[in-house]
C-alpha positions, 0 to 999 in steps of 0.5 A: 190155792186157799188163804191157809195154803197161802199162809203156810207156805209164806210162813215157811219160805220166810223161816226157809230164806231167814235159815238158807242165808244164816247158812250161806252167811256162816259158810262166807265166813268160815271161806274168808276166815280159812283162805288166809292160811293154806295149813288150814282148813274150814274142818279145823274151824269147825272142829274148833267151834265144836270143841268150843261150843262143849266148853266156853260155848256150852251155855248158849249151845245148850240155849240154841239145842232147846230152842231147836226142841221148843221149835219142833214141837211148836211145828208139830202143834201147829200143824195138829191145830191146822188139821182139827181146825181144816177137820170142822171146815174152819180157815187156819189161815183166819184163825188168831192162835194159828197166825199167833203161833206162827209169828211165834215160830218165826222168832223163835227161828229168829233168836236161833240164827240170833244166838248161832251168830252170837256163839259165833262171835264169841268163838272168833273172839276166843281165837283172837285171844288165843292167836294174838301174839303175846308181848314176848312175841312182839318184843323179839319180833321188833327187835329182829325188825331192828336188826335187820334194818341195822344190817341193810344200813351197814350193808348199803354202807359197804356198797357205797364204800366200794362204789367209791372205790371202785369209782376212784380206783 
């Protein structure tokens, strides 16, 4: 195998991992955040990060789509710069612009998965906000704590009255 054929399949096992584990990573952590409640499903999620993504989301979804575009097109250039090097005999894979090109397609793959992670952060954030039980919630759900224990204690009182009874009588 020649050095740019080396070169371009490191470059693009290294950009296949960085993207295969961002994806397995993602769909670890919609499983772990969906098995706690049966009703929901990992679509549910993802319909919310969708809706998400078009609303409070937008800005880094659009950042994240541009930068798929910038990707694109930064392939097809260097794939149109490795034939009309190979077309006058000369080695891609020694060529600096080429090597330059592809450390550049790399973080750009990089910031991606970076910017997917982050409108993912924000998302669960914004569901924590919206699930987080507001402070009426958590005053009547003390207060039926209170009473519930109340009515244990005053229950155990009465058994242990009639145990007594029972005992004695």
């Amino acid at each position: 195998m020649r050095k740019l054929e080396v070169v371009v399949v490191f470059v693009t096992l290294v950009i296949f991992f960085l993207g295969a584990r961002h994806q397995v990573n993602h769909s670890v952590r919609v499983k772990a955040k969906t098995t706690d409640s049966p009703r929901q499903t990992e679509g549910d999620v993802l319909k919310r990060l969708a809706v998400f993504s078009k609303s409070e989301g937008s800005r880094i979804a659009t950042l994240i789509y541009e930068l798929k575009l910038v990707e694109t097109s930064l392939e097809k250039k260097i794939i149109e710069l490795q034939k009309t090097l190979e077309a006058f005999g000369r080695h891609a894979a020694s060529d600096t612009e080429f090597i330059s090109w592809n450390r550049q397609l790399a973080a750009l793959k990089t910031d991606q998965v970076h910017l997917s992670g982050k409108l993912e952060e924000a998302f669960i954030w914004s569901e924590k906000f919206r699930l987080a039980p507001s402070a009426e919630h958590k005053a009547e759900y003390t207060a039926r704590i209170i009473e519930c224990n109340t009515l244990a204690t005053e229950l155990a009182g009465r058994y242990q009255g009639l145990l007594e009874l029972k005992s004695t009588g």
